[in-house]
Every structure is written in structure tokens, then in C-alpha cells.
C-alpha positions in Angstrom: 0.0 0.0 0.0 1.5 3.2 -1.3 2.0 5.3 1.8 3.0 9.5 2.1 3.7 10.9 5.3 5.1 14.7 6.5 8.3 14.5 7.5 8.9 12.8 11.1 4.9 12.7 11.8 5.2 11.2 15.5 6.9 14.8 16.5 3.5 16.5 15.0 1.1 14.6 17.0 -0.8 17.5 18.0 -0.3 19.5 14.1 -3.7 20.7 12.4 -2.1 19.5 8.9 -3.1 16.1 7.6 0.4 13.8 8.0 -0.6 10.9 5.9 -2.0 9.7 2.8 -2.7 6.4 1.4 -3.9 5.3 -2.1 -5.6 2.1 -1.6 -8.6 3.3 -3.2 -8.6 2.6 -7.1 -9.6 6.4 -7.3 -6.2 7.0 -5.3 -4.2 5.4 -7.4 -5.3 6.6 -10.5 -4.3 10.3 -8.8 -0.8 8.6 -8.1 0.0 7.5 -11.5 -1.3 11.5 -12.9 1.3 12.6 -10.1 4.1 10.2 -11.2 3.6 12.0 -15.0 3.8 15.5 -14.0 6.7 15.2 -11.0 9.6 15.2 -13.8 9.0 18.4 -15.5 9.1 22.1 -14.1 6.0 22.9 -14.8 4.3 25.1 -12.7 1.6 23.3 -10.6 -1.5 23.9 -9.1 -3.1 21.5 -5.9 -6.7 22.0 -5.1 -9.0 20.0 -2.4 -10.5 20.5 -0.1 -8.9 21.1 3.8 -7.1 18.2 5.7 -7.0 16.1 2.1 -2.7 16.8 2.3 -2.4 19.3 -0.4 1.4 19.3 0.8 1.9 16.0 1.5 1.4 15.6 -2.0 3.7 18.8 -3.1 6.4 16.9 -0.8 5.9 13.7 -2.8 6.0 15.9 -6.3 9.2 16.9 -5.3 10.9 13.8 -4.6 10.2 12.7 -7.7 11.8 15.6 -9.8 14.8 16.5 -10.3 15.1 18.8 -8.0 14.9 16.4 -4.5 18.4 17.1 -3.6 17.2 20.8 -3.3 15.3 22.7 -1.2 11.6 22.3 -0.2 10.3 25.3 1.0 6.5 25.3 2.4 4.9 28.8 3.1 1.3 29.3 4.4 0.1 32.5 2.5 -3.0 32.8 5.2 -0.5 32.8 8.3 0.9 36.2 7.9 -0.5 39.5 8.0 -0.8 41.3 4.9 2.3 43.9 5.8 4.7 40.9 6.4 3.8 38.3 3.8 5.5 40.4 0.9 8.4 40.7 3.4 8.5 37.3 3.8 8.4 35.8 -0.1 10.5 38.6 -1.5 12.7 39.3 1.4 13.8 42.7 2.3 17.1 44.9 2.9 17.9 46.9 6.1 16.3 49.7 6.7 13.5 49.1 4.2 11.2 49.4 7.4 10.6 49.9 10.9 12.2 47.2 12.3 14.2 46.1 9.9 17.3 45.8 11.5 18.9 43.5 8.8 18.8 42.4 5.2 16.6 39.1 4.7 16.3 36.8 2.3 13.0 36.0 1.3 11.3 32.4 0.4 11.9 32.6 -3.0 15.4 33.1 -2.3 15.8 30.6 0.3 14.2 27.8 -2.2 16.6 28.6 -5.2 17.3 25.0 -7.1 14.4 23.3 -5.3 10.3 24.4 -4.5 8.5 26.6 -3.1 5.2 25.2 -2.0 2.4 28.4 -1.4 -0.8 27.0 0.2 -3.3 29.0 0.8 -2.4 31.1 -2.3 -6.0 32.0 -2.9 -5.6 34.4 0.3 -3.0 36.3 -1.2 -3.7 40.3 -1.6 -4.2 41.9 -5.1 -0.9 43.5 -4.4 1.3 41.1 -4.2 -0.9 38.7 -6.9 1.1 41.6 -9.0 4.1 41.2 -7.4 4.0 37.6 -7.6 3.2 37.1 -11.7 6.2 39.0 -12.3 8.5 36.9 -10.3 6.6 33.8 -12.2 7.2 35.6 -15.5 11.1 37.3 -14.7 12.2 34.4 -12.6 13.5 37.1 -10.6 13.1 38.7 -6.8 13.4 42.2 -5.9 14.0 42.5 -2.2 11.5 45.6 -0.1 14.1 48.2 -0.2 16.1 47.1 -3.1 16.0 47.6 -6.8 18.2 45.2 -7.7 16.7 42.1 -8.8 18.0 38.5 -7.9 17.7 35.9 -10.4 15.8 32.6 -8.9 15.5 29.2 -10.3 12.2 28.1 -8.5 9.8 25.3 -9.5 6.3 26.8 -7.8 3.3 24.4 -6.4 0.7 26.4 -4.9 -2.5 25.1 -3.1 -6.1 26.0 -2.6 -9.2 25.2 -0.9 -11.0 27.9 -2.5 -12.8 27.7 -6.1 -10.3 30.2 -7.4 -12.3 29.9 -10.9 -15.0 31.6 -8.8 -12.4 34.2 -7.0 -11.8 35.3 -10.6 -14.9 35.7 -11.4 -16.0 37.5 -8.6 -12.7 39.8 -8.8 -11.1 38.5 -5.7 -8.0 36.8 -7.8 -6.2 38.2 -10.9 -7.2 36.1 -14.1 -3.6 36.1 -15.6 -1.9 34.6 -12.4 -4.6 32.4 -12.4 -3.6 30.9 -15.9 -0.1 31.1 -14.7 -0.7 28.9 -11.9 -2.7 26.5 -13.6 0.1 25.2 -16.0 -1.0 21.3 -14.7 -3.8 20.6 -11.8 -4.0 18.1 -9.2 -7.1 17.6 -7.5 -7.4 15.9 -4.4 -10.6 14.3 -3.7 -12.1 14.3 -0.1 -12.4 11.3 1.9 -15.4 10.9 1.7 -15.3 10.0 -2.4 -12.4 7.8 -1.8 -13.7 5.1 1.1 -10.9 2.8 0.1 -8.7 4.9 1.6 -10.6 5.5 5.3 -9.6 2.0 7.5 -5.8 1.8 5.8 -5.5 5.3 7.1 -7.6 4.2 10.8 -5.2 1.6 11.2 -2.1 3.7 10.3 -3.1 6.7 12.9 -4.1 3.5 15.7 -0.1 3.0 15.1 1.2 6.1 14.9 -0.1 7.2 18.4 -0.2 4.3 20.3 3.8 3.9 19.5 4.0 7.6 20.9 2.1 6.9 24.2 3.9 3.7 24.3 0.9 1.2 24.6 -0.4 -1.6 22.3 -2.4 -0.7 19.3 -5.9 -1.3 19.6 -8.3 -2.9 16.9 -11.6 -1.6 15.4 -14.6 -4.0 16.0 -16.6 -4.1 12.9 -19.3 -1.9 14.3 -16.6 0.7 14.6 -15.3 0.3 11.2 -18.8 0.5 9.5 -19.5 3.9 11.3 -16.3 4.9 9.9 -17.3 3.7 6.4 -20.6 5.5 6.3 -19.4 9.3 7.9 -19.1 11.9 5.7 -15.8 13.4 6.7 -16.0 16.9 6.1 -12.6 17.4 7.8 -10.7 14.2 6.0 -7.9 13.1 7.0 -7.2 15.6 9.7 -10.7 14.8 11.3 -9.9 11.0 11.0 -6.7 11.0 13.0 -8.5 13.6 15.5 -11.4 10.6 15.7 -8.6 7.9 16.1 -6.7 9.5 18.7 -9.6 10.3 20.6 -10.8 6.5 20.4 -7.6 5.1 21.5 -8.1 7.3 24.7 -11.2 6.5 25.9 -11.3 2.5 24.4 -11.3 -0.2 26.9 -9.9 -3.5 26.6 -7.5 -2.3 23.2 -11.0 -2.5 21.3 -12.6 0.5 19.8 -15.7 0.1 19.2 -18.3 2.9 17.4 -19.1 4.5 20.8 -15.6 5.7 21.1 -15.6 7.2 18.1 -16.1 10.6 18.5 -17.6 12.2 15.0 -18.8 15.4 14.3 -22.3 16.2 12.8 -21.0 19.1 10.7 -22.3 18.3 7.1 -19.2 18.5 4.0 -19.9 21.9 2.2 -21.7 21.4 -0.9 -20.0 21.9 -3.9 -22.5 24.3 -5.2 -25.9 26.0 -3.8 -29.2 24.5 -4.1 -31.1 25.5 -7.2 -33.2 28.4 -6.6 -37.6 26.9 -6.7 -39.1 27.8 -10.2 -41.5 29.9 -8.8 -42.8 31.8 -5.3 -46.0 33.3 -4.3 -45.6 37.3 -4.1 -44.9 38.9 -0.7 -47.8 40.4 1.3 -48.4 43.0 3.4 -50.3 41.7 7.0 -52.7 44.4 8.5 -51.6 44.6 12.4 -53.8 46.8 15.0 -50.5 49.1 15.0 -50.2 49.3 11.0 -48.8 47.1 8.5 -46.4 44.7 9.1 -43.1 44.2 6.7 -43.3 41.6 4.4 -41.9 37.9 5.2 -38.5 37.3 3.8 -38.2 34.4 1.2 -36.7 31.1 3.0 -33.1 31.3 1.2 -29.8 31.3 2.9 -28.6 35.1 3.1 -25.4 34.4 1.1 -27.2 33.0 -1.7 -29.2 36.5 -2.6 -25.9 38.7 -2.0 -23.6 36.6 -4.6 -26.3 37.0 -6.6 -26.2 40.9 -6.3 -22.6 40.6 -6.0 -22.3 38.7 -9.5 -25.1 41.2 -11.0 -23.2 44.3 -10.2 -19.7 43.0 -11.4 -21.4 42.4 -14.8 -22.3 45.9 -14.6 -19.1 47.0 -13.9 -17.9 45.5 -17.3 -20.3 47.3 -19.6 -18.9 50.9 -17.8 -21.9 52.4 -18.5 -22.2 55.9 -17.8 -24.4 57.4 -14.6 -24.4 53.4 -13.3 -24.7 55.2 -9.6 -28.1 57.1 -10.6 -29.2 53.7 -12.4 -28.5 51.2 -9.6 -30.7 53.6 -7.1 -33.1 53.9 -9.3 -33.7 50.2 -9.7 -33.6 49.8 -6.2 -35.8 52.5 -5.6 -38.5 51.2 -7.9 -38.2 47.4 -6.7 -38.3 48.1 -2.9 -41.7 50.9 -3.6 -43.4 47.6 -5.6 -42.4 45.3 -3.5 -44.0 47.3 -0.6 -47.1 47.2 -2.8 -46.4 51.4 -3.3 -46.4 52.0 0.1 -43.9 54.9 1.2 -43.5 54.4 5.0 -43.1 50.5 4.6 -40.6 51.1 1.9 -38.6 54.0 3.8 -38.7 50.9 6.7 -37.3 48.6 4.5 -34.4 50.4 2.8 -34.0 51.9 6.3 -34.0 55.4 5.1 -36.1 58.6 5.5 -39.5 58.1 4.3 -38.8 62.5 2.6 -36.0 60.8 0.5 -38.1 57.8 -0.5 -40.4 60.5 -1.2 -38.1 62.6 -3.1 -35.9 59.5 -4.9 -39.5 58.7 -6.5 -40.5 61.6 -7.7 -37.7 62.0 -9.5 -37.6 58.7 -10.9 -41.1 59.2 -11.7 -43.1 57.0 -9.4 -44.9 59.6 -8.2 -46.1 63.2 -10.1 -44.2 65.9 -9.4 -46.0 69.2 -11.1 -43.4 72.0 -11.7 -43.9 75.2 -9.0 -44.7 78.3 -11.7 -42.6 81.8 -11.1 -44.9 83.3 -8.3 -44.2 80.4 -6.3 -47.8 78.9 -6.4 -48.4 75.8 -7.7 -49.7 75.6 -11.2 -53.5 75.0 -11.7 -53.1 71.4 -12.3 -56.5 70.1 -11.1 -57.6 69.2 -7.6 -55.7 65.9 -5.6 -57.9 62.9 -5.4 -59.2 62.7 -2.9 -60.4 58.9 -2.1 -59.5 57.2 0.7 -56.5 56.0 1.5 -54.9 52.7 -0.1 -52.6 51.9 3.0 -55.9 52.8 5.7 -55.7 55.6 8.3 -53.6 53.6 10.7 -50.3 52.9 8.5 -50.9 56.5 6.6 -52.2 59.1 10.0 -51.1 57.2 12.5 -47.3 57.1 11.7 -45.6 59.6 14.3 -43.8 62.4 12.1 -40.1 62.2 12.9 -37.9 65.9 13.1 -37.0 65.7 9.8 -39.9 65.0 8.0 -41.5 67.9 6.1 -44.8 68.1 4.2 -42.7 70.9 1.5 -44.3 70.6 -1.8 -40.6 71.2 -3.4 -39.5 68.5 -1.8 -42.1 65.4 -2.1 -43.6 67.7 -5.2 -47.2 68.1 -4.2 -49.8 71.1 -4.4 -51.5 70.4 -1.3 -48.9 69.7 1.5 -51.9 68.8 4.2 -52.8 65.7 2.0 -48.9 64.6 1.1 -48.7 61.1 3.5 -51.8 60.2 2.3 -52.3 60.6 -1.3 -48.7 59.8 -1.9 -49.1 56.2 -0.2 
């Protein structure tokens, strides 16, 4: 059984990385055979999957195989430094480039000259330095913080993500051309859970690993034990396995684990992507209270689903450049919120959670409502009398509303003749 470990994995007993992985599974081995292909060359690599499925385990292995496994390995975490050290720390720096910068510094680009640099987490990198770091890809060469003299690397790059970082593009979060730069030749790791082959090889490995360091004998599964380990959907992997193992050795009594000791989370794996939206959904109502009217109910969809959705919507915006996109954007949501609220002003000022005089004022000019023009002796013009009906909204929601400071009944404002009917006959 081929088996890949992190270097000296007994002294990480207690590290969140995943420190083993097996390929038992006939999906496993297929993905060890596509690894064996691409470890010769120096082609730039790419390692996605999802967390604790040993993105650098796998970079480690890469690197073995190349050319390059008398050199260095060099594995940086772009997430575990703060955005004014991590360009620091890949490019390196001189003295004096910055507070504190006592000496010069080579950076990790420097330090893995001849060998790899492995960058997980690369999807958490800062626009900035995605800049920075497409020119090193496309130079093959470092300028230190402080320095304008570039250094000349030989560097075979593997970066990692958990992220979708076709979807980071997309949504403007990660540059497009590094992207293609990075994603020379892929490796995707599959989650445990798609690879069950792999789950008891890897049980039985962790059973050794930390009974050797406590010094006791190994236990063994009981089949009720290995069957719940079969059938959970791992959404930590292998990092969440060897937590489950170590926890079962613990507790087990008589070197027997059985499914009791198992201790397994009932957090779900993330979906891959959202639930389709339903085809259709009844229109929103308004519910007559004794008090007034009472906001619509919200649709039953998870809150990130409608802001991608605006997020998306707004970046394809962005592309056309149109011109006054402000002024059309405010509009839109202007008129959607005043329908939505069946044309009711105070309801609609609640929802956007603005003054009910600019929803007044935002309409009119968009339209909504009429707005006659004031003629030069500062009467209004004869434009025919305000109906007078009753009120669409009812006396509660329309005479009832307390009048905050700010509100004013001034016909230039909400642009109507007669300021004594405006909350009324502007509902």
C-alpha cells in the first residue's frame, strides 16, 4: 500500500495539517499515476481539495520525484501572515527598508533557489502582491523591499487552494492572468469521503502512529466501529480522522474501539455548489396589524445565496462601464423596494431603512410619483384638484405614523400642491 507521510509525523502529533495519505482506493491510485507524469517536468503546478486532504503531503511527494529532490523544499502558508509581512517574507527585504528592519533578509523565494516553493493557501494572497508575484513567475527574478536590484531565482512553484479560485476570478477576488499562470497542470485531491478505500488503511495507520508515541499496544476496530467509519461523511478528511482515532484510543477499553468511542462530528461537508433556486414563489404580502402594517416575510433562502447573486449582478455591470451606473442602480432599487411594498412609502422607507422625505423625493424623480413644476410666483400651477379617495394603505399605517424631526410636508421636496394631504395621497 503506497504510503506518504510529513516529515517525522510522530513529533507533529498534536499539528492541524493532515500527515498521511494512502492510495488504496482505485480512485487514489489513478491520482498517483497522474502525479508520477507531471513530477519530472518544471512545470508550474496547481493543488486543489478540499482542507485536511494533504495538499502538501502531496507537493512533498512531487518533489521527490523531480529532479530537484536534492534541493530545497520550502512550504509557506500564504494565510498565516498578516498582509504587511507576507510580501516581506516571499520577496525578502534589505535593512532599513522598514521599521524594524534591522537586517537584510532573504526572502522564500530566495531561500528555495534549485528546489520548490510550495504556497498553500495562495487563494488568500492580496491583489498586491498577486502583482508582485506574476512578475517573479514571468522574470524568474526577486526584488528585495528596499532594493532595486533584482536576484535571479530558479524556482519550481506548487501552490495550493481550498477555495474555487475559478469563482475568486470571477468575482474579482483573484487576478485572471496569475490564475492561468498557476494552472500550467492541476492536481485535485478528492475528499475522503469520495475515496472510502482509503478511510480504515488510514484508521489503522493513525491506531499505530499514536499508540507507539504513548507507548501502549495498538488497539483494533470492531466491525461496528469500522462500518460507522465507512458511512461518515468526513468533512474534515484526514485531519478529522486521525483527530477521531486519537480520541478513540483514549477512551477505548480493553485495546477494542468500538463505534461508541468514536467521536464524530455532525457538521455536514460543504456542498460543492448551492441549491437551485424553486421555479416559482408566491408574491410577498403585506399583514394588516392593530398598530399598521407589518413588513413583508422574507423568502426562505440562505442570506449568502441572494448577496452573490447581487454581487455577480453588479460585477457584470461594472464591465459594460456604463455611464451614470450610480443614478441607475438607485433607481432600480428605488422602484423594486416601492413595488415590493405594494407602493407603500412608509413600509418602503422601513425597509431600505431610510427617511420616508428621500423615498419620497428618490420617487418623484424617478417618476413614481407626479411631481407638477412650481410656476414663477411660487404657487403651484392649476393642475387640477388631488384625489381625494381614501387611502390605499388605511388611516392607521398612513395618519397614525408619528412624524419624525426631519420629516416635512414641503411641496418642493415630495412635489405636491397640497402639503396637508402629502402622506396620504402619496401612499
Amino acid at each position: 500500500m503506497p504510503l506518504l507521510t510529513l516529515p517525522n509525523p510522530g513529533a507533529m502529533s498534536y499539528s492541524i495539517r493532515a500527515k498521511a495519505v494512502v492510495f488504496e482506493d482505485e480512485r487514489s491510485r489513478a491520482l498517483l499515476d497522474h502525479i508520477r507524469r507531471l513530477a519530472p517536468s518544471d512545470a508550474t503546478l496547481l493543488v486543489t481539495g478540499e482542507t485536511g486532504t494533504g495538499k502538501e503531503i502531496v507537493a512533498r511527494h512531487i518533489h521527490a520525484l523531480s529532479h530537484r529532490a536534492r534541493r530545497p523544499f520550502v512550504a509557506v502558508n500564504c494565510g498565516a501572515w498578516s498582509e504587511s509581512l507576507v510580501e516581506s517574507e516571499l520577496f525578502g527585504h534589505e535593512k532599513g527598508a522598514f521599521t524594524g528592519a534591522t537586517t537584510a533578509k532573504a526572502g522564500w523565494f530566495e531561500s528555495a533557489n534549485g528546489g520548490t516553493l510550495f504556497l498553500d493557501e495562495v487563494g488568500d494572497l492580496p491583489q498586491q502582491l498577486q502583482v508582485k508575484l506574476l512578475r517573479v513567475l514571468q522574470e524568474r527574478e526577486v526584488v528585495r523591499l528596499g532594493s532595486r536590484q533584482p536576484i535571479p531565482i530558479d524556482v519550481r512553484l506548487i501552490a495550493a487552494t481550498n477555495v474555487d479560485l475559478e469563482a475568486a476570478v470571477a468575482a474579482r477576488r483573484f487576478r485572471e492572468d496569475l490564475f492561468y499562470r498557476l494552472n500550467v497542470a492541476t492536481v485535485s485531491l478528492l475528499p475522503l469521503r469520495e475515496r472510502p478505500g482509503d478511510i480504515l488503511p488510514l484508521a489503522r495507520y493513525f491506531l499505530s502512529v499514536h499508540a507507539n508515541r504513548v507507548g501502549a499496544v495498538p488497539a483494533e476496530l470492531t466491525q461496528d466501529a469500522a462500518h460507522r467509519l465507512l458511512e461518515h461523511p468526513w468533512p474534515g478528511n484526514i485531519r478529522e480522522l486521525e483527530n477521531a482515532i486519537h480520541h478513540a484510543l483514549l477512551v477505548c477499553k480493553g485495546h477494542r474501539i468500538t463505534a461508541a468511542d468514536l467521536r464524530l462530528t455532525a457538521l455536514q461537508p460543504r456542498a460543492s455548489t448551492p441549491p437551485p433556486a424553486p421555479a416559482s414563489a408566491p408574491p410577498p404580502t403585506l399583514r394588516a396589524l392593530p398598530g399598521g402594517w407589518a413588513a413583508p416575510e422574507a423568502p426562505r433562502t440562505p442570506p449568502e445565496a441572494p448577496m452573490a447573486a447581487l454581487e455577480s449582478a453588479l460585477l457584470a455591470l461594472f464591465e459594460q462601464n456604463r455611464p451614470g451606473l450610480h443614478e441607475h442602480i438607485e433607481e432600480v432599487l428605488m422602484r423594486t423596494a416601492y413595488r415590493y411594498c405594494h407602493r407603500n412609502q412608509l413600509q418602503t422607507a422601513r425597509l431600505l431603512g431610510i427617511s420616508r422625505n428621500i423615498v419620497r423625493a428618490r420617487l418623484a424623480q424617478f417618476g413614481e410619483l407626479a411631481r407638477p413644476a412650481r410656476s414663477r410666483g411660487g404657487e403651484p400651477p392649476e393642475s387640477g384638484p388631488i384625489p381625494t379617495g381614501p387611502c390605499s394603505v388605511g388611516e392607521a399605517a398612513c395618519h397614525g405614523e408619528e412624524r419624525s424631526a426631519n420629516d416635512t410636508d414641503d411641496p418642493a421636496r415630495i412635489g405636491l400642491a397640497d402639503p396637508g394631504r402629502a402622506s396620504c395621497a402619496l401612499a
